[in-house]
C-alpha positions in Angstrom: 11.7 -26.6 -37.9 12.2 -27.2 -34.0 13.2 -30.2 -33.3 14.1 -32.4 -29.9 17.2 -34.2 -29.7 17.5 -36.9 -27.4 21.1 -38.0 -26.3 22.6 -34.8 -27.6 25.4 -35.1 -26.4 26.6 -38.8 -27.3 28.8 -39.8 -29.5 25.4 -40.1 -32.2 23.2 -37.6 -31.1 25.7 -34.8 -31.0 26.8 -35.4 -34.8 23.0 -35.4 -35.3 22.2 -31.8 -33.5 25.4 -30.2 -35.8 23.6 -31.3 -39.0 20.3 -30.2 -38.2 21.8 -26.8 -36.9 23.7 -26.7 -40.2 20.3 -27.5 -42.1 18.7 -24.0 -40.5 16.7 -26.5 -37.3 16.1 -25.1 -34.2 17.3 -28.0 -31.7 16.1 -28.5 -28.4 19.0 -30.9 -26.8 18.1 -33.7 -23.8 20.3 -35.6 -22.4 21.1 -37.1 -18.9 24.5 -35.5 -19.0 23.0 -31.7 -18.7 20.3 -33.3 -15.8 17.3 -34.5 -18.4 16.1 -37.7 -17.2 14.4 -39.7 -20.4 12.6 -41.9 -18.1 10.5 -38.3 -16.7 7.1 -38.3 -18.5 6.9 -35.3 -17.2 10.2 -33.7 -18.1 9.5 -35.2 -21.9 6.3 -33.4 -22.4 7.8 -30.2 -21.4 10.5 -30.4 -23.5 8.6 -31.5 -26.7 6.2 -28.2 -26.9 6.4 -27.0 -30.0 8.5 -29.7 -31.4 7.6 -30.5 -35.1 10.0 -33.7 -34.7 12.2 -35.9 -32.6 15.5 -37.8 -33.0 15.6 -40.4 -30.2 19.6 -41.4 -29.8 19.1 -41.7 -25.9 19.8 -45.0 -24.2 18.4 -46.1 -20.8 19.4 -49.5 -19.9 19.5 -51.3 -16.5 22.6 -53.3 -16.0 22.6 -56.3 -13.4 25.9 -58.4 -12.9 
């Protein structure tokens, strides 16, 4: 099974890309921190070809003080 990881490598989604690994999954990682930008439609629909799933453990929040 292929699956794409949002967030993969945060404190959640990393734990979550070891388990699936361990379970025999094929993971495709995305996160901001290796220069995947969530927010990309384009980027997104690359990245999910071939995918039979997702785990979405990105955050993308706007912060105003």
């Amino acid at each position: 099974m292929k699956v794409l990881v949002t967030g993969n490598e945060g404190m959640i989604g990393s734990v979550v890309e070891k388990v699936l690994r361990a379970d025999g999954c094929e993971v495709i990682g995305f996160d901001i921190a290796n220069g995947h930008n969530i927010l990309n439609r384009n980027e997104i629909a690359s990245a999910l070809k071939g995918c039979d799933a997702v785990v979405c453990s990105s955050c993308s929040a706007t912060w105003t003080l």
